[in-house]
Every structure is written in structure tokens, then in C-alpha cells.
RODRENDREN-489730 format. One line per field, with one value per residue (C-alpha): residue number from 1; residue in three letters; x, y, z. Coordinates in steps of 0.05 Angstrom, whole numbers, plus 5000, padded with zeros to 4 digits. Each point is the difference from the previous one (the first is absolute). Example, Ala and Ser with C-alpha at 12.3 -4.5 7.8 and 13.67 -1.06 7.14 Angstrom:
BEGIN
i <- 1_2
aa <- ALA_SER
x <- 5246_5027
y <- 4910_5069
z <- 5156_4987
***
This chain:
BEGIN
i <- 1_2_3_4_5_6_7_8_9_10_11_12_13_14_15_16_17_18_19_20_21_22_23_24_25_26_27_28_29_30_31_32_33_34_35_36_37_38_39_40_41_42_43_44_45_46_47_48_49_50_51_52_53_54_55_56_57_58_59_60_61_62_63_64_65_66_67_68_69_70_71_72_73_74_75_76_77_78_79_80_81_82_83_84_85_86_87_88_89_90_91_92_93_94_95_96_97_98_99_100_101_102_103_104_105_106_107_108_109_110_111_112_113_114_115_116_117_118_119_120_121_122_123_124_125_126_127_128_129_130_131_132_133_134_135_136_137_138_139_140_141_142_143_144_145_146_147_148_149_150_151_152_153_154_155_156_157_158_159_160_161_162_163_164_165_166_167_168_169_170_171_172_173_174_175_176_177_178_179_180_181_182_183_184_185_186_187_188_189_190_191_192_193_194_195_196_197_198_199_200_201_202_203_204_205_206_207_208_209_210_211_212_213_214_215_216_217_218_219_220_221_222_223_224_225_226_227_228_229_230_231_232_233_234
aa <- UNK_UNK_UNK_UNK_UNK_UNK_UNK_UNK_UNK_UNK_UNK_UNK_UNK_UNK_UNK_UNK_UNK_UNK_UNK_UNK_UNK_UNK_UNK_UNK_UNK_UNK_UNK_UNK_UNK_UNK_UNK_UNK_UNK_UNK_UNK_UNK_UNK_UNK_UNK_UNK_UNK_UNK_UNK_UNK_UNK_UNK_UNK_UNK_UNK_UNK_UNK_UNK_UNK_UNK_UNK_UNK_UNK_UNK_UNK_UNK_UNK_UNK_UNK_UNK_UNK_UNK_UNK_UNK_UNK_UNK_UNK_UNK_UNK_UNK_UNK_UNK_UNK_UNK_UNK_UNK_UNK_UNK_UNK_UNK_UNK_UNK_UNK_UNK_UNK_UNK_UNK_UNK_UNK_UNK_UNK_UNK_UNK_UNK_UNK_UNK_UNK_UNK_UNK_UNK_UNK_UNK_UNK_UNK_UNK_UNK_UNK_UNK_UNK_UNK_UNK_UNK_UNK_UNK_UNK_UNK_UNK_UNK_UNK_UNK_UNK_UNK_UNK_UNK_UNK_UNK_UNK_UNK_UNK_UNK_UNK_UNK_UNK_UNK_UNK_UNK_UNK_UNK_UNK_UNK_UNK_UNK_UNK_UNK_UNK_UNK_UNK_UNK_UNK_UNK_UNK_UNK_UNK_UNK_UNK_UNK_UNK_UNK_UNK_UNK_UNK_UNK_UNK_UNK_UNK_UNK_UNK_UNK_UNK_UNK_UNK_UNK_UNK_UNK_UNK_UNK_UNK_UNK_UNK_UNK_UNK_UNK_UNK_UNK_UNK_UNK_UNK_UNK_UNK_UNK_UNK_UNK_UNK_UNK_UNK_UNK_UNK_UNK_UNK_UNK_UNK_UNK_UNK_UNK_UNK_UNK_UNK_UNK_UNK_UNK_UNK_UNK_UNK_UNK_UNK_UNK_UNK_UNK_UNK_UNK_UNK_UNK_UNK_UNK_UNK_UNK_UNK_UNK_UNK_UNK
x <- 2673_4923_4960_4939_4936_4953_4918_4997_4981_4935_4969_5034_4927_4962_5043_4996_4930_4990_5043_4949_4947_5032_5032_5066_5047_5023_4963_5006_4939_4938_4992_4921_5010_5034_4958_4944_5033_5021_4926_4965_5049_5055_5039_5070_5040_5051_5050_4971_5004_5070_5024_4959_5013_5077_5041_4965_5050_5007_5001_4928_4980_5038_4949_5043_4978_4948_5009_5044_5042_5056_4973_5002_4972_5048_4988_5055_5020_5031_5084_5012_4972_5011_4962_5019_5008_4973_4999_4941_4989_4957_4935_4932_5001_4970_5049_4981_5033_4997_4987_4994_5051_5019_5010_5051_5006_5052_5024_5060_5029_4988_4940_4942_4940_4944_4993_4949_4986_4980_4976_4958_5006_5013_4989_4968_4994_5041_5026_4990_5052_5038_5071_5054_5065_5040_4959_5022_4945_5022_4956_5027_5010_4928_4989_5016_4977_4984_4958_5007_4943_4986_4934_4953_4976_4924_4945_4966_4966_5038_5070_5044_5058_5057_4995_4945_5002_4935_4974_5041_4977_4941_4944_5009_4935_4968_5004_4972_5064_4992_5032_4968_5042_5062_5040_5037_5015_4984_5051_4978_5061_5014_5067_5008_4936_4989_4980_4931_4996_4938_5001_4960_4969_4957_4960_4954_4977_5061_4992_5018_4990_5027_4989_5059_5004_5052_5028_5037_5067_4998_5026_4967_5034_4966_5034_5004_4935_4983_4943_4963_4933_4991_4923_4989_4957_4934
y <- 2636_5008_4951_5002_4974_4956_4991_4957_5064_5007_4930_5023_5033_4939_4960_5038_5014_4917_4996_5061_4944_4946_5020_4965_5071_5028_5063_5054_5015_4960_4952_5005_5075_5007_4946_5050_5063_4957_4983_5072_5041_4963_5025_4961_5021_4972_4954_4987_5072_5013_4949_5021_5076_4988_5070_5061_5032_5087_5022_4967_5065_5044_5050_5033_5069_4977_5054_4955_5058_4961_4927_4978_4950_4939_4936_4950_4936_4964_5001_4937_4930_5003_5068_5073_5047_5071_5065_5049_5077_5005_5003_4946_4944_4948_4947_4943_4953_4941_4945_4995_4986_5036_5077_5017_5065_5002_5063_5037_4946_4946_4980_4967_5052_4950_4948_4984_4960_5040_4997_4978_4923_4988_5045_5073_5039_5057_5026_5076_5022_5064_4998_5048_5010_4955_4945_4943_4955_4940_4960_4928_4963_4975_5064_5016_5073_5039_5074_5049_5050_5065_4986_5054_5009_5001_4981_4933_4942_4951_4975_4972_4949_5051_5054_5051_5063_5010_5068_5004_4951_4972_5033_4989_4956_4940_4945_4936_4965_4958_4973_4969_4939_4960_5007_5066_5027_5074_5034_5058_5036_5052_5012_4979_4951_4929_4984_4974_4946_4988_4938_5001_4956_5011_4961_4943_4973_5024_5073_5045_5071_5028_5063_5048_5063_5053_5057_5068_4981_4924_4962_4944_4949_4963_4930_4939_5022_5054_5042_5007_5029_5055_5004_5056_4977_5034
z <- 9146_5017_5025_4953_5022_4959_4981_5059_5042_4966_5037_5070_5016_4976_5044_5060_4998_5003_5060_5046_4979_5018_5068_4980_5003_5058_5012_5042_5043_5007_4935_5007_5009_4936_4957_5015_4984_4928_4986_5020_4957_4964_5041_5012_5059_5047_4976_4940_4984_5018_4953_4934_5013_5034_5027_4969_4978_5019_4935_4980_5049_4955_4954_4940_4968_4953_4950_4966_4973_4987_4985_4928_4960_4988_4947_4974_4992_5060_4981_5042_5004_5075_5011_5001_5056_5000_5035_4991_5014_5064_4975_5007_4947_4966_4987_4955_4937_4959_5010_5074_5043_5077_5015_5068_5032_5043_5043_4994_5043_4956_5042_4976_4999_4966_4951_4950_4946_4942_4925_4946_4997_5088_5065_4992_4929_5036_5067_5031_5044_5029_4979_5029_4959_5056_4990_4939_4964_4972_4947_4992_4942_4990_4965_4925_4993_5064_5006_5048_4996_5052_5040_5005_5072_5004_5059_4975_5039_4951_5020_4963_5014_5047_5050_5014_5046_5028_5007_4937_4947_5041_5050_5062_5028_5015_4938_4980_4949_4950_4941_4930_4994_5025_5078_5029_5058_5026_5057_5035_5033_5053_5027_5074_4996_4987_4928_4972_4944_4963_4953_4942_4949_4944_4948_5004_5072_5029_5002_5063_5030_5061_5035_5003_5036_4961_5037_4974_4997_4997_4941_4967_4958_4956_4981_4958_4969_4931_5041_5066_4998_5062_5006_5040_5073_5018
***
């Protein structure tokens, strides 16, 4: 049986974010160092990081042919009350149902890719991935109807909730992010390197920007959040 996980996920960057200003976690390097890197740029790393992004798993790296030759559209009600497993062509996606519940992509090893809490009423409206044919995505049983639609790939400097090539669906460049409302995380990832996390926050007094630097080749992922705003830098 799977271990599900819960909503609770969503407050672990709130949380963390109070212990770097408090002083109270134990972090690796300098404390001061870090606080500083936190307040210039959002920036969360060490510790801290590790345990919001956990093990990046290989296949986030993994870029499917985009043509989408063989992907279809797919819309239904969910059979189960405890969920439904499902197996897609390879092909990009945007995964989505009602009325929210969590989405799981595990590998043809039954390991889990990513997580996200997705639809209309909790989480993100919907979540754009690359799915290869060995991979399984399982919706729980929060969802009554789930869709399943083909995602066009297209440069833009708005990001939705899931994973982004750059070079591919973004520029490559220099980038002041944003976001209009609520609290999400940004990921920029390059095999054999160290992550970067950006928090964000948007609305009201509380609203952030960092400055991200987005090479060819590098994915982003965009969590816990409907859209990122990627102002290009002078």
C-alpha cells in the first residue's frame, strides 16, 4: 500500500523559513551567512533546502519528444473512491481534476517522481509535466472527475505549477520572479550541481522577488503556487 502524503506539506516552507530567522535549526554553514543570502534574494539553501526539495529524483532531468504524436486527450470520472492509477503515452501533459485532491508520478520502479497538490477548490488549478510510457500517475481519491490534456510547448516568461526546460519553454537569461498572490516555491535544476530554491510570496505587504539566473539546459520547477512571473533583467 502507498504511503500518501497530506496538505500539511504546503506550511513546511512557512515553517522553515521562521526557523533561518530564528537561529533555532541546525544549519549547515555560517547561520549569519545564510540569513543574508535569505534576505538579498529569497533564496533558501542548506538544510532548509534539502528538506523542502528532498532527493531529486533522475527522471525530473528527463525531456520527452514534444511533438506529442502519440499523447491524447483523456477526461472521466474517477472509478474508485480511493483513487485510480494510470499509464499515459510518452508525451508532455497537463494533468488536472475535480475537486482537488494529490497527483503522484512515480517511475517505472514505483518511485516517487513528484507530488503536488492540484485542482480547483485546494493546491494548483493544474500541473505540466513530461510523462514517458514507463512512468504511472496516480490521482487519489480527492478527485471526482480528472482531465488529462496534451500541453503545447511554447517559449513564455509565465510558469505554471510543474516542470520547465529552459532553452525550451523559457529564454535563457537573467530574471526578476514574481508571483500575484499566495506562497510557492521555484527550483532551478542542473544535473550534477547543487539546487537553488527561491520562496515566494505574493499579495499585500508580503510580496517577494528574487533574482534567478536560467541556463540552456536547466529545468525549473515551479511549485505549490498557479504562476511565476519571469520579468526579463536589463
Amino acid at each position: 500500500m502507498r504511503k500518501w502524503f497530506n496538505a500539511k506539506g504546503i506550511v513546511i516552507g512557512i515553517f522553515s523559513c521562521a526557523l533561518i530567522l530564528s537561529g533555532c535549526h541546525n544549519l549547515q554553514g555560517k547561520k549569519s551567512e545564510m540569513i543574508s543570502v535569505y534576505a538579498d534574494n529569497y533564496e533558501l539553501t542548506g538544510i532548509i533546502r534539502d528538506e523542502i526539495i528532498g532527493k531529486v529524483h533522475p527522471a525530473i532531468f528527463t525531456t520527452v519528444d514534444r511533438s506529442n504524436k502519440e499523447a491524447k486527450r483523456l477526461f472521466g470520472p474517477m472509478p474508485t473512491k480511493r483513487g485510480a492509477k494510470l499509464y499515459l503515452e510518452t508525451g508532455r501533459y497537463e494533468l488536472t481534476g475535480n475537486p482537488s485532491g494529490n497527483i503522484y508520478i512515480y517511475d517505472k520502479d514505483d518511485i516517487l517522481i513528484l507530488q503536488e497538490i492540484v485542482g480547483k477548490h485546494a493546491g494548483v488549478p493544474t500541473l505540466t509535466v513530461d510523462i514517458d510510457s514507463t512512468y504511472s500517475i496516480v490521482f487519489d481519491g480527492g478527485y471526482n472527475t480528472v482531465t488529462i490534456e496534451p500541453a503545447e510547448t511554447v517559449l513564455s516568461t509565465e510558469l505554471t505549477a510543474g516542470i520547465w526546460d529552459v532553452g525550451l519553454d523559457i529564454e535563457p537569461g537573467d530574471y526578476t520572479i514574481s508571483i500575484p498572490v499566495g506562497y510557492g516555491y521555484v527550483q532551478v535544476l542542473e544535473q550534477g550541481k547543487e539546487p537553488c530554491l527561491f520562496e515566494l510570496m505574493g499579495g499585500g505587504l508580503t510580496n517577494s522577488q528574487s533574482i534567478v539566473q536560467l541556463k540552456e539546459g536547466q529545468k525549473v520547477r515551479v511549485s505549490k503556487v498557479s504562476v511565476v512571473y519571469f520579468e526579463p533583467s536589463d
